[in-house]
C-alpha positions as CSV (number, residue, x, y, z in Angstrom):
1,X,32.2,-4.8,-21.0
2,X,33.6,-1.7,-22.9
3,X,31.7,1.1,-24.0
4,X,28.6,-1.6,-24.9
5,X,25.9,0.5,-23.3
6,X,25.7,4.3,-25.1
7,X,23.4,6.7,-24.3
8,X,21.2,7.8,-26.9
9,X,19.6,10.9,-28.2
10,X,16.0,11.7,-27.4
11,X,14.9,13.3,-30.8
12,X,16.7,13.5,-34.1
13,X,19.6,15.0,-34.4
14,X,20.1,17.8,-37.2
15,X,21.6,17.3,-40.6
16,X,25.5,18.1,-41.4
17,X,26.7,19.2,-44.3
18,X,29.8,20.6,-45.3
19,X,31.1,23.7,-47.5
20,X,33.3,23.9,-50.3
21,X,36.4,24.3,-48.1
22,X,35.4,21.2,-46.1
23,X,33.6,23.2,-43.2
24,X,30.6,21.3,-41.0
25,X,27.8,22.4,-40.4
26,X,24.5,21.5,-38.5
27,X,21.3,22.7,-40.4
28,X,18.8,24.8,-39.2
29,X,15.5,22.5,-39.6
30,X,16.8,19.5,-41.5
31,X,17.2,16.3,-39.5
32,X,19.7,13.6,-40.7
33,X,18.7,11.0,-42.8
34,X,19.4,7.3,-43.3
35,X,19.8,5.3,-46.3
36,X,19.3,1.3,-46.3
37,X,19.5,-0.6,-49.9
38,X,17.5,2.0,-52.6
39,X,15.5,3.4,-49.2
40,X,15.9,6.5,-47.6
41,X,14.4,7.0,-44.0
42,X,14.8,8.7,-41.2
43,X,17.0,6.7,-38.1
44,X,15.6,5.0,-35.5
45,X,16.8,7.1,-31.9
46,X,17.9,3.3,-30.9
47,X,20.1,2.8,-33.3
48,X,22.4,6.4,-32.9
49,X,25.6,6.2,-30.6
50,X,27.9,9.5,-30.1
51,X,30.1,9.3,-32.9
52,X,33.1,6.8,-31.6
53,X,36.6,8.1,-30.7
54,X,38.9,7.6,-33.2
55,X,36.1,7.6,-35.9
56,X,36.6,10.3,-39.1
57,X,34.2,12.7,-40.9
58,X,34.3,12.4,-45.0
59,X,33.2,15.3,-47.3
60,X,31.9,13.6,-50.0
61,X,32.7,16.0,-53.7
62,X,30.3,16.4,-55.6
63,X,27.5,14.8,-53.6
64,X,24.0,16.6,-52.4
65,X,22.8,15.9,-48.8
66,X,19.4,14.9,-48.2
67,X,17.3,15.5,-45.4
68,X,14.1,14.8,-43.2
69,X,12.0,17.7,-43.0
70,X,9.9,16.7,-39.8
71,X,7.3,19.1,-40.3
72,X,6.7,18.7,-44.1
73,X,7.4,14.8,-43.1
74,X,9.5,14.5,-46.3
75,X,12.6,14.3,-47.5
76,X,14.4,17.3,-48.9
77,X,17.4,17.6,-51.2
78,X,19.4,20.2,-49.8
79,X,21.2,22.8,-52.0
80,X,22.3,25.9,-51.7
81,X,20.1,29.2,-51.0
82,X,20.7,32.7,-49.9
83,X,19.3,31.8,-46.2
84,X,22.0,29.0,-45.7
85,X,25.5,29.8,-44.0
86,X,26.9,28.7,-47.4
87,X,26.4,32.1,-48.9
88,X,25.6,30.5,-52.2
89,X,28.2,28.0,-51.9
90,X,27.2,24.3,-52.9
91,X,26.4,22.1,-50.0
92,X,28.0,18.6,-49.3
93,X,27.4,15.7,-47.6
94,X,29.2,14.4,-44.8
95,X,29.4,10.9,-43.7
96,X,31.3,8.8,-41.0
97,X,33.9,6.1,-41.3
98,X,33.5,4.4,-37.7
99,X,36.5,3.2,-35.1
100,X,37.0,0.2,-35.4
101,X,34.7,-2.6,-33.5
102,X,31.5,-0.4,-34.9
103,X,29.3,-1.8,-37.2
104,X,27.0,0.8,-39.3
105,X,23.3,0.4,-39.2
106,X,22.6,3.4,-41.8
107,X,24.8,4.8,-44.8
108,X,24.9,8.9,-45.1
109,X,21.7,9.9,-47.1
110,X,23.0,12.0,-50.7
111,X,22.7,12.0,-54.3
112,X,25.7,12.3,-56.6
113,X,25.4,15.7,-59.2
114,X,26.9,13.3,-61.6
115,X,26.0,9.8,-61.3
116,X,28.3,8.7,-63.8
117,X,31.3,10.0,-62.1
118,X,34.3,7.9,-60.4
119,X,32.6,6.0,-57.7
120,X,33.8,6.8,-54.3
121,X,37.1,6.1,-52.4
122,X,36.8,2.4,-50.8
123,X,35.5,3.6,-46.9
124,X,32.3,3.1,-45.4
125,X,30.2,6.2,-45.3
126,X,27.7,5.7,-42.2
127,X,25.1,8.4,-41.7
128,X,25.8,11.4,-39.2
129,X,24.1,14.1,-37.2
130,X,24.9,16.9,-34.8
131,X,22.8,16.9,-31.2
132,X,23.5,18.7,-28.1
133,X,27.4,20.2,-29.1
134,X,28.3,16.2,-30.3
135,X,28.3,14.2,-33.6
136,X,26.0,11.6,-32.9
137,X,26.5,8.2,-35.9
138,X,24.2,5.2,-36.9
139,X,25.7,2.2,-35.6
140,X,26.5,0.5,-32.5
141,X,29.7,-1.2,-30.8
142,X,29.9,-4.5,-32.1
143,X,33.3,-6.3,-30.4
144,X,34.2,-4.9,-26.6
145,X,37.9,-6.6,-27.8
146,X,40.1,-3.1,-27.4
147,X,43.0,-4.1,-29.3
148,X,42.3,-1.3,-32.0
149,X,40.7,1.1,-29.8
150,X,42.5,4.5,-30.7
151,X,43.6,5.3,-27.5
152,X,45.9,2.5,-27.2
153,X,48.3,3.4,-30.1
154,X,51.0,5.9,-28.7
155,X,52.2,7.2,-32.4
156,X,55.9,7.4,-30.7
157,X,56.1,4.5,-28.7
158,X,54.3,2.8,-32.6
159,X,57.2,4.5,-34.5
160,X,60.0,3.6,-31.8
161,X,59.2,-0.1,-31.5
162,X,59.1,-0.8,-35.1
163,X,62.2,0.5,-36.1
164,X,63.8,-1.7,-33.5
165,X,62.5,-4.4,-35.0
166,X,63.1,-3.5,-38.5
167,X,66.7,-3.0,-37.9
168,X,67.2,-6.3,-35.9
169,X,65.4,-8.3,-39.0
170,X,66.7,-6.4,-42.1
171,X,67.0,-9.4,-44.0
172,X,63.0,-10.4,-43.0
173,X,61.5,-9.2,-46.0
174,X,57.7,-9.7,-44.6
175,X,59.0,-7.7,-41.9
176,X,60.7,-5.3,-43.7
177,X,56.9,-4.8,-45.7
178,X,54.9,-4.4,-42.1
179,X,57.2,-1.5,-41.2
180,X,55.4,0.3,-43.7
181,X,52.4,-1.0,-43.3
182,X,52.7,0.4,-39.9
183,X,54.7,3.9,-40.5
184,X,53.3,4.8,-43.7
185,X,49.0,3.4,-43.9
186,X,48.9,3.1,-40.0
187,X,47.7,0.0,-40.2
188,X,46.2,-1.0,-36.7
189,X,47.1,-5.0,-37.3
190,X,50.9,-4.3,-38.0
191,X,51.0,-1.5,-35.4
192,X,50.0,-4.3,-33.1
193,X,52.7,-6.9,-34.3
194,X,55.2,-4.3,-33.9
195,X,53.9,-3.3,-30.0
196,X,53.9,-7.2,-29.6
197,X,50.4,-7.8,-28.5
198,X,47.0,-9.2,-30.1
199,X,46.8,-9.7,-33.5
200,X,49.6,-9.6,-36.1
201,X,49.2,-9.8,-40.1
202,X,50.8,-12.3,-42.5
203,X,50.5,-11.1,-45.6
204,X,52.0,-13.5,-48.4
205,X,50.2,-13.6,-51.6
206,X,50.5,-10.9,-54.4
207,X,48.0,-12.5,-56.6
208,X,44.5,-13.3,-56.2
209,X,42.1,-15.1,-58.4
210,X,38.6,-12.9,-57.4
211,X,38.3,-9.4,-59.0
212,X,36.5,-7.5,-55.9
213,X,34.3,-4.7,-56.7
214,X,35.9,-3.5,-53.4
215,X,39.3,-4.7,-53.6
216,X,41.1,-2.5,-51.0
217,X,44.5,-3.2,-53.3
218,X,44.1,-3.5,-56.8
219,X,41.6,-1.4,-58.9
220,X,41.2,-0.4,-62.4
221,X,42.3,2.9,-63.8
222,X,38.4,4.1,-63.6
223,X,37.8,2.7,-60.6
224,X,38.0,3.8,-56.7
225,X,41.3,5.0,-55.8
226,X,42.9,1.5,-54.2
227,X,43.6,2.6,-50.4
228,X,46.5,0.8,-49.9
229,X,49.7,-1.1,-52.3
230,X,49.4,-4.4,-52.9
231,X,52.4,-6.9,-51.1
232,X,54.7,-7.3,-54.5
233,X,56.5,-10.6,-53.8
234,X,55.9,-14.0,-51.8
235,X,57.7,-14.3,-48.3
236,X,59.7,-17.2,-47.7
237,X,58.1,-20.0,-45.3
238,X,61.3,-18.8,-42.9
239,X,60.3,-15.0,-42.9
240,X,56.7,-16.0,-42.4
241,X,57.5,-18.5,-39.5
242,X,60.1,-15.8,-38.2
243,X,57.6,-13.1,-37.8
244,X,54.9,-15.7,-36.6
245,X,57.1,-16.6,-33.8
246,X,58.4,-13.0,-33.0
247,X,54.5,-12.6,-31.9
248,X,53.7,-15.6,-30.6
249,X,56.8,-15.8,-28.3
250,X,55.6,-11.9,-26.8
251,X,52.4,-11.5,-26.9
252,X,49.4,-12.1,-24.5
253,X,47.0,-14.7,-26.2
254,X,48.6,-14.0,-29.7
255,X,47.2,-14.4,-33.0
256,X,48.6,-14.9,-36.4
257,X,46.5,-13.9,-39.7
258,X,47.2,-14.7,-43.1
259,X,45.4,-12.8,-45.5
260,X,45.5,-9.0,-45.3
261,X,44.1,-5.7,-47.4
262,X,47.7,-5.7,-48.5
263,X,47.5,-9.0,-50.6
264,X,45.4,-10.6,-52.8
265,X,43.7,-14.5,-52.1
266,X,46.6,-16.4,-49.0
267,X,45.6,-19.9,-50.7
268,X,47.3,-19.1,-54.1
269,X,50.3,-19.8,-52.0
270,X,48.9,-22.9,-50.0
271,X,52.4,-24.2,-50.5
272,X,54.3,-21.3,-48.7
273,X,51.5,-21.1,-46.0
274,X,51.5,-25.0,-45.3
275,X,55.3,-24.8,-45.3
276,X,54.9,-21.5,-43.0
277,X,52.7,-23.0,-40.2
278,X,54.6,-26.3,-39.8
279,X,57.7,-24.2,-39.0
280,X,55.7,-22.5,-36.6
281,X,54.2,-25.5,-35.1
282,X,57.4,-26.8,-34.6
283,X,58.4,-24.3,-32.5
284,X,55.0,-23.3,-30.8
285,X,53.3,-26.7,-30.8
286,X,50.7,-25.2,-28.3
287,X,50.8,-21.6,-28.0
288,X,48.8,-18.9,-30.1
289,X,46.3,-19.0,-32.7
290,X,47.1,-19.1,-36.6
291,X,44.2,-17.9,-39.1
292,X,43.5,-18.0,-41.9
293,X,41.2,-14.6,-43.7
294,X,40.2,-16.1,-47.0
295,X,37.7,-16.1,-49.6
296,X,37.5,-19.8,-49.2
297,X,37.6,-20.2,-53.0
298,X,40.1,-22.9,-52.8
299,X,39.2,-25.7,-50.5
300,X,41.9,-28.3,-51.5
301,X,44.3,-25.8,-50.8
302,X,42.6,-24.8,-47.7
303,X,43.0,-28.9,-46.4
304,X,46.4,-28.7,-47.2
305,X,47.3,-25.6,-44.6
306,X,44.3,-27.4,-42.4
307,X,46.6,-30.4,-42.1
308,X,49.8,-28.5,-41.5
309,X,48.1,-27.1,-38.6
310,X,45.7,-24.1,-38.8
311,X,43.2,-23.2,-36.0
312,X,40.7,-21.2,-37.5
313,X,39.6,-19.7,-40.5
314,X,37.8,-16.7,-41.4
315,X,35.6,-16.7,-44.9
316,X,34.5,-13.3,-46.0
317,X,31.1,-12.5,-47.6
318,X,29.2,-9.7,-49.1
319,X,25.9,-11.8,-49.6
320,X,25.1,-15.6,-49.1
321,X,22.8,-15.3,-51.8
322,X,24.5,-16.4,-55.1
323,X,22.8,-13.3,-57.4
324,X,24.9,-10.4,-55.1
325,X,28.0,-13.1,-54.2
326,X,28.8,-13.4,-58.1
327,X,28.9,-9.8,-59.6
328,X,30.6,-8.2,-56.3
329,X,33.7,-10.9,-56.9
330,X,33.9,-11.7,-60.2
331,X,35.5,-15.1,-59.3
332,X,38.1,-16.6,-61.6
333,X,38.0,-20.1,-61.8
334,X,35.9,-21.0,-58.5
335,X,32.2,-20.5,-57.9
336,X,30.2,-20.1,-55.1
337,X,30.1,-23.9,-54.1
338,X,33.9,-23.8,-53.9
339,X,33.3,-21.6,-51.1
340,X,30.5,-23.9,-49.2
341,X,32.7,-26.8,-49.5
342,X,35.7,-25.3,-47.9
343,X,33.1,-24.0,-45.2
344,X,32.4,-27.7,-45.1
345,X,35.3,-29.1,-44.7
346,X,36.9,-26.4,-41.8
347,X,34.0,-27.5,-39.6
348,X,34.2,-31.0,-40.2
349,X,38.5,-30.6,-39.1
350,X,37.5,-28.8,-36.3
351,X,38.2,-25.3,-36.9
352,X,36.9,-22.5,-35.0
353,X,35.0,-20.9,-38.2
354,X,34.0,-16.8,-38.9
355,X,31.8,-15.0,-41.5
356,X,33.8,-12.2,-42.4
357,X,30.0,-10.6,-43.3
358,X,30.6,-7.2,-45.3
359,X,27.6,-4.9,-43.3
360,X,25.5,-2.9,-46.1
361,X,22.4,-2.1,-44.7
362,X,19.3,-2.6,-46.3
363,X,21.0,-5.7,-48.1
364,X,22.5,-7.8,-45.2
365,X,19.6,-7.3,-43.0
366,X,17.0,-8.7,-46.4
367,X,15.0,-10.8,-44.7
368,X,16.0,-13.2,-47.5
369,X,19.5,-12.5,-46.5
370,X,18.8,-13.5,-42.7
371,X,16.6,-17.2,-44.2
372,X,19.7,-17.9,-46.5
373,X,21.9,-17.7,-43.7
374,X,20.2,-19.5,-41.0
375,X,19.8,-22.2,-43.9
376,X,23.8,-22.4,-44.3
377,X,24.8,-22.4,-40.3
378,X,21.7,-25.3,-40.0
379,X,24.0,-27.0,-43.0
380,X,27.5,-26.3,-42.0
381,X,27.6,-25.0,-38.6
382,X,28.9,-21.4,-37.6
383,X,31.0,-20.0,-34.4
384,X,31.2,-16.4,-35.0
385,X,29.8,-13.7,-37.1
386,X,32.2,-11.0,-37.6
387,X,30.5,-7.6,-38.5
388,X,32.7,-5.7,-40.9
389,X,31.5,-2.7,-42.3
390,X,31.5,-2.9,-46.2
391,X,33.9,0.2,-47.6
392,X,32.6,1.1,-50.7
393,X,30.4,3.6,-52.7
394,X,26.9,2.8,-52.1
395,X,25.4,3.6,-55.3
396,X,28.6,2.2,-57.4
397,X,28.3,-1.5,-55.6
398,X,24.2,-1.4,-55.6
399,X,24.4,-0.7,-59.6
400,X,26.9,-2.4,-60.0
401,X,25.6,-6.0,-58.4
402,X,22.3,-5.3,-60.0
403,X,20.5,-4.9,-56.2
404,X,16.5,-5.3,-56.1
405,X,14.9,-5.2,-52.9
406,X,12.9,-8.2,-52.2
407,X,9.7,-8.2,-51.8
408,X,10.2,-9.6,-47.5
409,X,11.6,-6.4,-46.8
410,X,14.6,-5.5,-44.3
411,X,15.0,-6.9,-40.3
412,X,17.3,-3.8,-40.0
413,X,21.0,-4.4,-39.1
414,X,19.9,-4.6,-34.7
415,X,16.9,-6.5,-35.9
416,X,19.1,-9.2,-38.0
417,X,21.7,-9.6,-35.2
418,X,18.8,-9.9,-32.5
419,X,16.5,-12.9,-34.5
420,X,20.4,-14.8,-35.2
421,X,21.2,-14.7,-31.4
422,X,17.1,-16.1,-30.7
423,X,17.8,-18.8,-33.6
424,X,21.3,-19.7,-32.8
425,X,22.4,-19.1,-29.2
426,X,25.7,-20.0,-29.2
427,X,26.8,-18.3,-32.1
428,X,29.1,-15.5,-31.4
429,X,28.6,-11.6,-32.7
430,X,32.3,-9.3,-32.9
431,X,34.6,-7.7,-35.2
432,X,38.4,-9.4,-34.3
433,X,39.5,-12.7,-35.6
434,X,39.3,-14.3,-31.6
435,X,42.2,-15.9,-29.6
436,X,41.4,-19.7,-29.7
437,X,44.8,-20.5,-27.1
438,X,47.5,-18.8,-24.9
């Protein structure tokens, strides 16, 4: 196991907050707060993990911390005041955006100065607190899988292997589009492909027909910056088979993903994909894993790349409860059932099948959330859950999906996993798309 026991603190740890020059610091007698749905609490000591290596601390402009005052046993707004080290300066707060393999259990406690402004750059802003000289974050490891730990990326060696390849496959336009994927957004995926080992992307699709509150590639003009450029053009089966195979043929229990941050929906080009994997199949009947990251909107398209020869697919989710699924995609010309069915059909053809579950807590872990879901995995069956940290401005996507708590209250993100593993114990808990062959 890797890093899945952490030690944690034995009171809680003080509020950070940052100046107006981006400085941290830890507060005098305000404890850190967490935030769950509309709630704001203070964190459970089971639930904080030193902050993880590789993780980053966000300022958030033109945001307020808020804090627990333990010996008022409320929660205070904090702004500026002669006493504080800010000198008069306004405070902000600061929040974490986990390694990967983490999996928030509490969102940074604040209030915007203007709600009405831009909402927030597409990351997820996990709640964080200073104990004993360290950061200390809500969350907890959620996939010992080290193939995007942060110590295994040498930037040099990254940099030296993919400009080998991109000079042996100039004419590889999906290769040619990973190189900067890799170089340029650091992409952990393509830094992989190019190290040859793990995972490797396949992004093909330009177009998509769901309009994502939380599209990492395509936003409106007043909406969150988009964090990374959209894949302009459709490879070519050969390019997509090429680069497949590149991977397969060199890497240790190798997977292949369609359906990236880069790209819009992979099954508006069920075509090129189905064309794609029966190259690859031809020349790796039996080795590595193709997959499929989708949002499932599509299922005749989806049994047209089953046939050619997919192994597993991967259908991500911000709520299985249609009122939060609806206004967080905006779906164009599918509905929710379009997405049952093609979980449906997957396990009926014998895929290995993933929730791709977007983690907001104090909305995944609705105890209406956790009955809707154990009702769909009794329906359809489920192998993995794959706990993916949703990266996007908190009060923005709650507003914006029209959130109400229900009336059942929350399990908390540990308490959701924990009653799932009871109820289902062969279902599978991570964060990577798993390796289903050699």
């Amino acid at each position: 196991m890797h890093r899945l026991q952490m030690k944690h603190p034995d009171r809680l740890p003080a509020l950070v907050f940052a100046d107006s020059e981006g400085n941290i610091f830890d507060h005098p007698h305000l404890k850190m707060a967490v935030r769950r749905g509309l709630s704001i609490e203070p964190p459970q000591l089971e639930e904080l993990i030193p902050l993880p290596a590789g993780s980053e601390l966000f300022v958030l402009p033109g945001t307020l911390p808020v804090g627990w005052d333990a010996d008022r046993k409320r929660f205070e707004l904090f702004d500026a005041d002669a006493g504080s080290a800010l000198a008069g300066q306004m405070p902000q707060a600061v929040a974490a955006f986990m390694a990967p393999a983490h999996t928030m259990t509490g969102l940074c406690a604040f209030e915007k100065l203007d709600p009405a402004s831009r909402p927030l750059p597409l990351f997820a802003y996990a709640a964080v607190g200073w104990w004993k000289g360290r950061f200390w974050a809500a969350g907890f490891r959620s996939d010992s899988d080290i193939r995007q730990d942060p110590e295994r990326f040498n930037q040099d060696k990254v940099a030296k292997k993919t400009m080998a390849l991109l000079r042996r496959f100039k004419k590889n336009r999906l290769i040619q589009h990973l190189g900067r994927c890799s170089l340029t957004y650091g992409c952990p995926a393509a830094k992989n492909l190019f190290l040859g080992r793990f995972e490797a992307p396949l992004p093909t699709s330009p177009v998509c027909n769901a309009r994502c509150l939380g599209c990492l590639s395509s936003q409106p003009p007043d909406g969150p910056p988009a964090t990374q450029d959209r894949i302009t053009f459709v490879p070519s089966p050969a390019d997509i088979a090429g680069t497949a195979l590149i991977h397969i043929n060199r890497a240790k229990r190798p997977v292949v993903s369609f359906g990236q941050g880069c790209e819009g929906e992979p099954l508006m080009q069920a075509s090129v994909l189905s064309k794609a994997v029966r190259k690859i199949r031809k020349r790796a009947p039996d080795k590595g894993t193709i997959n499929l990251n989708t949002n499932a909107s599509r299922p005749d398209a989806l049994a047209e790349v089953i046939e050619a020869g997919l192994d597993s697919i991967r259908i991500s989710l911000n709520s299985v409860r249609r009122r939060y699924y609806a206004p967080y995609y905006r779906p164009k010309g599918y509905s929710f059932d379009d997405v049952l069915e093609s979980w449906r059909l997957a396990k009926q053809e014998g895929l290995h099948v993933s929730l791709n579950l977007f983690v907001f807590p104090g909305l995944t872990d609705e105890a209406e959330e956790f009955q809707e879901i154990c009702s769909l995995i009794d329906r359809f069956g489920l192998d993995l859950i794959q706990l993916r940290n949703h990266n996007i401005d908190p009060e923005w996507y709650l507003r914006s999906i029209g959130f109400e708590p229900s009336k059942e209250g929350a399990l908390g993100i540990l308490g959701l996993v924990r009653k799932l593993k009871m109820k289902f114990p062969g279902l599978r808990f991570g964060y990577f798309n798993p390796a289903l062959r050699d």
